[in-house]
C-alpha positions as CSV (number, residue, x, y, z in Angstrom):
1,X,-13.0,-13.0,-0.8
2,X,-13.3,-9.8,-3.2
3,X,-12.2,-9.7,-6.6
4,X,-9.5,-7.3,-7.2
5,X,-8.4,-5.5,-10.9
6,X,-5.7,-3.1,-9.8
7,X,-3.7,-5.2,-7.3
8,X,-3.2,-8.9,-6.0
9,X,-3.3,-10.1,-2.4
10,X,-0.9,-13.0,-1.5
11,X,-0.6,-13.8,2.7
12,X,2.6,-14.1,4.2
13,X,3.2,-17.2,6.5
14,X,3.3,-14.5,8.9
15,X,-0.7,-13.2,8.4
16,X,0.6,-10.2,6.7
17,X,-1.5,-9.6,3.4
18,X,1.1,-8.4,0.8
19,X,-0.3,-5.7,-2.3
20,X,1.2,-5.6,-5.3
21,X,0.2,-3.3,-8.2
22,X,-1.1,-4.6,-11.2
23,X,-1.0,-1.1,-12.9
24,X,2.9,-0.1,-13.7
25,X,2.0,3.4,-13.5
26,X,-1.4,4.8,-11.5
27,X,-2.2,7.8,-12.9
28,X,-6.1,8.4,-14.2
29,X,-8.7,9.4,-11.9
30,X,-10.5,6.4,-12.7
31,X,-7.9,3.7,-12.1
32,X,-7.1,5.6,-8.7
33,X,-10.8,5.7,-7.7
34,X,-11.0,1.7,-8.3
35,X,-7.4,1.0,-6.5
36,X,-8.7,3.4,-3.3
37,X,-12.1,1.7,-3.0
38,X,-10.3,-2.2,-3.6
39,X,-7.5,-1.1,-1.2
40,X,-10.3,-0.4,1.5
41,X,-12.1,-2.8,0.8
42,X,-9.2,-4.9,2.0
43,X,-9.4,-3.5,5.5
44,X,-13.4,-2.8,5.8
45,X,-14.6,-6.2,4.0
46,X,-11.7,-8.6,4.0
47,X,-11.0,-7.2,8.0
48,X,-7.0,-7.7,6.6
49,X,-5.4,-5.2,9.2
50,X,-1.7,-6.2,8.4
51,X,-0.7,-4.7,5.3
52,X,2.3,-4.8,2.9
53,X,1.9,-2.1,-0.1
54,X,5.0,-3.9,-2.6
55,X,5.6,-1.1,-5.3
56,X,8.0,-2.8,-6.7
57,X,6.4,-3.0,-10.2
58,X,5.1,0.6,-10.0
59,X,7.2,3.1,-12.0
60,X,5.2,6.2,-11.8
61,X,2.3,7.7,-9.6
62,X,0.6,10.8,-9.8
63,X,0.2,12.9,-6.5
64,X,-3.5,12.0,-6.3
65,X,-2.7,8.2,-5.1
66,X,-1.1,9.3,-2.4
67,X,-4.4,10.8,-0.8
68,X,-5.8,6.7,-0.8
69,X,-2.7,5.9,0.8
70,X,-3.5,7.9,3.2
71,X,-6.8,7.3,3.8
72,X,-5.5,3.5,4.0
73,X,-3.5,4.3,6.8
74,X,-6.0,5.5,8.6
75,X,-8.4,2.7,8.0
76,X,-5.7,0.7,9.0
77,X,-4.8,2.2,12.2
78,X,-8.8,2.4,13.1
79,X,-8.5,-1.8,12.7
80,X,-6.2,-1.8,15.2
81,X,-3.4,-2.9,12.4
82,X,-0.5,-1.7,10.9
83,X,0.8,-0.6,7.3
84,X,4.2,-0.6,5.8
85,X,5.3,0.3,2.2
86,X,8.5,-1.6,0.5
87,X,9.7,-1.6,-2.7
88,X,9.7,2.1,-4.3
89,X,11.8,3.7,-6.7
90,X,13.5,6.3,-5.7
91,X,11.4,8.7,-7.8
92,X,8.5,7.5,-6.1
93,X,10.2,7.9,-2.9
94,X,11.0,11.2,-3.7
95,X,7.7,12.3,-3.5
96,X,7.1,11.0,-0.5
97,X,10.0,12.8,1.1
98,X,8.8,16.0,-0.3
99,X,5.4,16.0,1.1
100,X,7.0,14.5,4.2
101,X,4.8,11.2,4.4
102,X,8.0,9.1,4.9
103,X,7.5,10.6,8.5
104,X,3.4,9.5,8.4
105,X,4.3,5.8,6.6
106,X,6.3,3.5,7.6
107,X,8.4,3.1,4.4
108,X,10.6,0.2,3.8
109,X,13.6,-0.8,1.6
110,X,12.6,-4.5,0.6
111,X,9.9,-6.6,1.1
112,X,11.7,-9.3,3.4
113,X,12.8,-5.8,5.9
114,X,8.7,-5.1,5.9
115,X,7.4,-8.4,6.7
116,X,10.5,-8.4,9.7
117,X,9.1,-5.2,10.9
118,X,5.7,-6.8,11.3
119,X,7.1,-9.2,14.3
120,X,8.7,-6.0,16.1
């Protein structure tokens, strides 16, 4: 099992692996570059391919995050698994309106409606 600085891994009952931040705001290059590679490294080490991103303690992230949740979803989706976002402000959720990845992520209101979502 890796060691992570940027986020924390608990496992649902349900196999999902749920994310949460450790950072309340994700905005330097380097702290992105780390939360990308720890974030993969869930999928291409760990082989987790159920995966819950909780934002609930995130209150701001820059533009540049959002390219390693992409990237994550396409890891994902390569492992045959599925990702699903909860939990975001609606500031945060703004942002993904605007650059229209609400229609690319499956983006959920609490973290009890994702893990549901997972047994559809």
């Amino acid at each position: 099992m890796s060691t992570h600085r940027r986020i924390s891994v608990t496992d649902d009952v349900s196999g999902v692996s749920v994310v949460r931040f450790v950072d309340k705001k994700i905005v330097d290059s380097g702290s992105i570059e780390q939360l990308g590679e720890e974030l993969n490294s869930l999928v291409l080490v760990e082989k987790r391919n159920m995966i819950l991103l909780n934002f609930d303690s995130v209150e701001f992230m820059s533009s540049a995050a959002l390219n390693k949740l992409i990237s994550l979803n396409s890891k994902v989706k390569a492992a045959a698994g599925r990702l699903k976002i909860c939990c975001l402000r609606a500031e945060i959720k703004e942002v993904f309106t605007i650059t229209r990845l609400d229609r690319v992520l499956d983006l959920r209101k609490t973290e009890a409606d994702a893990i549901a979502a997972f047994k559809l």
